[in-house]
C-alpha positions as CSV (number, residue, x, y, z in Angstrom):
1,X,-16.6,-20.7,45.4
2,X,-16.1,-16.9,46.3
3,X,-12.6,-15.3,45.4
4,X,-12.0,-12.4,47.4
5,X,-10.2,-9.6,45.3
6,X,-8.6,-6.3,47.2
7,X,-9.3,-3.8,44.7
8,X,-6.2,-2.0,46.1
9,X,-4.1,-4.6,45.2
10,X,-5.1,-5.3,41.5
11,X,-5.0,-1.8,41.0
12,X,-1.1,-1.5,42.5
13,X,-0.6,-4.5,39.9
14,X,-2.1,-3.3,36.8
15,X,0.1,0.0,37.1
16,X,3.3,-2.7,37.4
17,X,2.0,-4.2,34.7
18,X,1.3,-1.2,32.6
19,X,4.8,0.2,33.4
20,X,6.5,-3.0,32.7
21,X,4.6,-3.1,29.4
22,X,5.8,0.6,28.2
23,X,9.2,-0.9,29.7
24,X,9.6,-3.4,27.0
25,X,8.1,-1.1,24.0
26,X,10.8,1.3,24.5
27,X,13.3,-1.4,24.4
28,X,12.1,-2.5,21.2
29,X,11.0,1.0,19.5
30,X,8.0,2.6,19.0
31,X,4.7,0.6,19.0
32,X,2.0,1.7,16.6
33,X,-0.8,0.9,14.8
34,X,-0.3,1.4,10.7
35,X,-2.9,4.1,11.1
36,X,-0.5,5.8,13.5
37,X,2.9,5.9,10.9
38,X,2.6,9.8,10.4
39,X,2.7,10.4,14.3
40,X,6.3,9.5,13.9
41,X,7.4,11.9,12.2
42,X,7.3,9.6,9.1
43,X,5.9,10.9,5.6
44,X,6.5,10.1,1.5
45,X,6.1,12.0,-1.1
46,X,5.0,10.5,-4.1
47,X,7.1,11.6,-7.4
48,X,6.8,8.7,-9.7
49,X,4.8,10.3,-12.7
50,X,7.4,10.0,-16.0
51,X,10.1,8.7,-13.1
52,X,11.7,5.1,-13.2
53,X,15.1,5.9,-10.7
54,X,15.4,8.0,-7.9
55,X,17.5,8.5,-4.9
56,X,15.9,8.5,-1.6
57,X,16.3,9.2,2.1
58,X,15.5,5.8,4.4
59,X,14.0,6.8,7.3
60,X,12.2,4.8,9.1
61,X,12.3,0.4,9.1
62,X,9.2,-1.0,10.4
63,X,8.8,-4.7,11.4
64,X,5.7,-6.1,13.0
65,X,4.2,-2.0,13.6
66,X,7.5,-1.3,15.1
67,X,10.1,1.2,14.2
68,X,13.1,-0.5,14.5
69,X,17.2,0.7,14.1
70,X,18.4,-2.7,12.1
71,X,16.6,-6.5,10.4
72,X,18.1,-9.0,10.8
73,X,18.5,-11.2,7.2
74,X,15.3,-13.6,8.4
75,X,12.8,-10.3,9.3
76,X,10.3,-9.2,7.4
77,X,10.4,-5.4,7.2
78,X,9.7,-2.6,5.3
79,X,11.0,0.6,5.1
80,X,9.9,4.2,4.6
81,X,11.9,6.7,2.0
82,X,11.2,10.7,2.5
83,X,10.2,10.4,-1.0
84,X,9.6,7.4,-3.5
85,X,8.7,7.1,-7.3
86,X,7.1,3.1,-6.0
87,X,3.8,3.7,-6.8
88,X,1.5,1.9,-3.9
89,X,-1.8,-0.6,-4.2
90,X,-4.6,1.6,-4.8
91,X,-7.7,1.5,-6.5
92,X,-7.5,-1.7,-7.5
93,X,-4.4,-1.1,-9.4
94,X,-0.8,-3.2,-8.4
95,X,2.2,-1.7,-6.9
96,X,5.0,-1.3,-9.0
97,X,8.1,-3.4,-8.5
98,X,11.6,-2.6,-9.3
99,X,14.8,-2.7,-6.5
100,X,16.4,-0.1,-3.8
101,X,19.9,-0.8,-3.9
102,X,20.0,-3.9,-5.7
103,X,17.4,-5.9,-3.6
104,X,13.8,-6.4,-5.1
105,X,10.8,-4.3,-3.7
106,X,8.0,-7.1,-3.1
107,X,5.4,-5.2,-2.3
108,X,4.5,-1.0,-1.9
109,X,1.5,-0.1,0.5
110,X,0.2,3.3,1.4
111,X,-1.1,3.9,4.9
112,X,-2.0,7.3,6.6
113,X,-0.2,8.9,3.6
114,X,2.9,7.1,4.2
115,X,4.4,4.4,1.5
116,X,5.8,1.3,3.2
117,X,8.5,-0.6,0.7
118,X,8.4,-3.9,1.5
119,X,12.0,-5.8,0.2
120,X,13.0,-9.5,-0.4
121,X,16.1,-8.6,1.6
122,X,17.3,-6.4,4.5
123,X,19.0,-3.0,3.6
124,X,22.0,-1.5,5.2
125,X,22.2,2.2,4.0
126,X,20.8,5.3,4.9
127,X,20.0,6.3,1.3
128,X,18.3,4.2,-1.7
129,X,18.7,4.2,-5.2
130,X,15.2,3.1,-6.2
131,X,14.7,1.7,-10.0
132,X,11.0,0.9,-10.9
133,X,9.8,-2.0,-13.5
134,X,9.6,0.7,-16.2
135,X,7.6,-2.1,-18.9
136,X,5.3,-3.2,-16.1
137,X,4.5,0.3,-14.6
138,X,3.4,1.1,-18.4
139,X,1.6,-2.2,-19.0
140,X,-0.4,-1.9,-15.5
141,X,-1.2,2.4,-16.7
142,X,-2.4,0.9,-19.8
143,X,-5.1,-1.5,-18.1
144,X,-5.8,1.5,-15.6
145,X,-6.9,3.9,-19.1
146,X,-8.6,0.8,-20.4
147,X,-10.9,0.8,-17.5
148,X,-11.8,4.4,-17.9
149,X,-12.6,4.2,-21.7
150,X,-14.8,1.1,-21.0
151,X,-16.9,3.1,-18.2
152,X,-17.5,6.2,-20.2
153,X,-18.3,4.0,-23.4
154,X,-20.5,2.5,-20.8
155,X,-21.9,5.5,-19.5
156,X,-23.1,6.4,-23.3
157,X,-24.0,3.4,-24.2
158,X,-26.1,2.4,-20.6
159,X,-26.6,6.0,-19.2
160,X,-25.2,8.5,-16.7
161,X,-26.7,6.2,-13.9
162,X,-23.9,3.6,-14.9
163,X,-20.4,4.2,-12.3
164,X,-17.4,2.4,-11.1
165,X,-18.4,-0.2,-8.4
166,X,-15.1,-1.9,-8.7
167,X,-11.9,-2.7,-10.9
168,X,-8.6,-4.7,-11.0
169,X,-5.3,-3.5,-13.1
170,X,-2.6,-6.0,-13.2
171,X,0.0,-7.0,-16.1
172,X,-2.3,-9.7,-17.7
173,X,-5.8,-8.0,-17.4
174,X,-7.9,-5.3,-16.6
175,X,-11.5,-5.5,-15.0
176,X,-14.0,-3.6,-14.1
177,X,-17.1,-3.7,-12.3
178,X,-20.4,-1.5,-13.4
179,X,-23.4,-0.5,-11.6
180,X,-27.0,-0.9,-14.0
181,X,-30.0,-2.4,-12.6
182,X,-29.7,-5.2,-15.1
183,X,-27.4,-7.7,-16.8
184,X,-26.2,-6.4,-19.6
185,X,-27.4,-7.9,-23.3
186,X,-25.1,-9.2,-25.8
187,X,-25.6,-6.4,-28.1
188,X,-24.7,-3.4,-25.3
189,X,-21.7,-5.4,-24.1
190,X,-20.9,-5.2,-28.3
191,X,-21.7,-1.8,-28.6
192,X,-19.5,-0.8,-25.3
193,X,-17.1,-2.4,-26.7
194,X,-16.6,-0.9,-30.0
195,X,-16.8,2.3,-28.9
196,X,-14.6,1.9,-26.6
197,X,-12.0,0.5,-29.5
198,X,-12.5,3.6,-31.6
C-alpha cells in the first residue's frame, strides 16, 4: 500500500491552488479576520456621550469577514460608519439600539477599534442618519452607575481587597460579581446595600 508522491508535482499544485484561491477572494472582496477590520482602512469614532442622532459616512459593508460593495435583502451584514453615537457591547453592558435610515440596528460590536452595526435590513445609501433608543441608552447607564455604587459600598463594607470580577447591564437588571474569600452574610449584603441607597 505505498503511494508514490513527486514532490515536484504537489508543489506545482499547491501554488495553482493557492492562486486560484486569491483568485476567488478578489472576486468577492477582501477576506479578513474581524481582528484584521482596521487593516482596511476602516475605523469609528465613538461620539455618543449626551448624543441620540447623528449623520454618518457608511464605509465599509461586511458580510461573512468580507468587505462587500452591495447585500442582498436575505444577507446578513453589517456595516461600518466613520463615526457612530451606537454605543457597542462592552463590559458587560448592552449595545444600544435605535435605526440608520429607518431600518433597526440589531446589534453594535466593537472589534480592533472598529464598530460593526449590525441591521434587520440592507441599506442603500452612502450616508446614515442614525437615531439611538434614547429611554433604553439611559435605563442601561443607570444599571452601569448602579454597579459602581454597589462595588465601592462593597469595598467599605468588605475591604479594599473586594474588585469587579464580573457584571451585566441590561434594561431589566444590573449584576455584578465580587471577589472576597467568603460568601457574604446576611447582614454585609444589608449593610452594602444601604449604603449603597444613601
Amino acid at each position: 500500500n505505498k503511494i508514490a508522491i513527486s514532490q515536484d508535482k504537489f508543489n506545482q499544485k499547491l501554488e495553482e491552488q493557492k492562486k486560484r484561491s486569491k483568485l476567488e477572494s478578489a472576486m468577492k472582496g477582501d477576506v479578513f479576520g474581524p481582528e484584521k477590520l482596521h487593516s482596511f482602512g476602516a475605523k469609528t469614532v465613538f461620539f455618543g456621550y449626551g448624543k441620540y442622532e447623528a449623520k454618518a459616512k457608511i464605509l465599509k459593508i461586511v458580510k461573512d469577514n468580507t468587505l462587500v460593495m452591495k447585500v442582498t435583502k436575505d444577507d446578513e451584514a453589517s456595516i461600518i460608519l466613520d463615526k457612530t453615537l451606537f454605543y457597542p457591547e462592552s463590559g458587560g453592558q448592552l449595545y444600544d439600539r435605535g435605526t440608520l435610515n429607518g431600518i433597526d440596528v440589531v446589534d453594535v460590536k466593537k472589534i480592533d477599534g472598529v464598530i460593526l452595526h449590525k441591521l434587520a435590513d440592507k441599506i442603500k445609501d452612502k450616508e446614515a442618519f442614525g437615531v439611538v433608543d434614547r429611554e433604553r441608552r439611559v435605563t442601561i447607564m443607570r444599571h452601569h452607575t448602579a454597579t459602581h455604587i454597589i462595588g465601592a459600598s462593597a469595598r467599605k463594607v468588605l475591604g479594599n481587597h473586594v474588585w469587579q470580577a464580573g457584571s451585566e447591564k441590561t434594561e431589566e437588571k444590573a449584576r455584578l460579581d465580587i471577589s472576597h474569600f467568603q460568601n457574604l452574610t446576611q447582614d454585609e449584603v444589608d449593610r452594602i446595600e444601604n449604603l449603597a441607597n444613601r
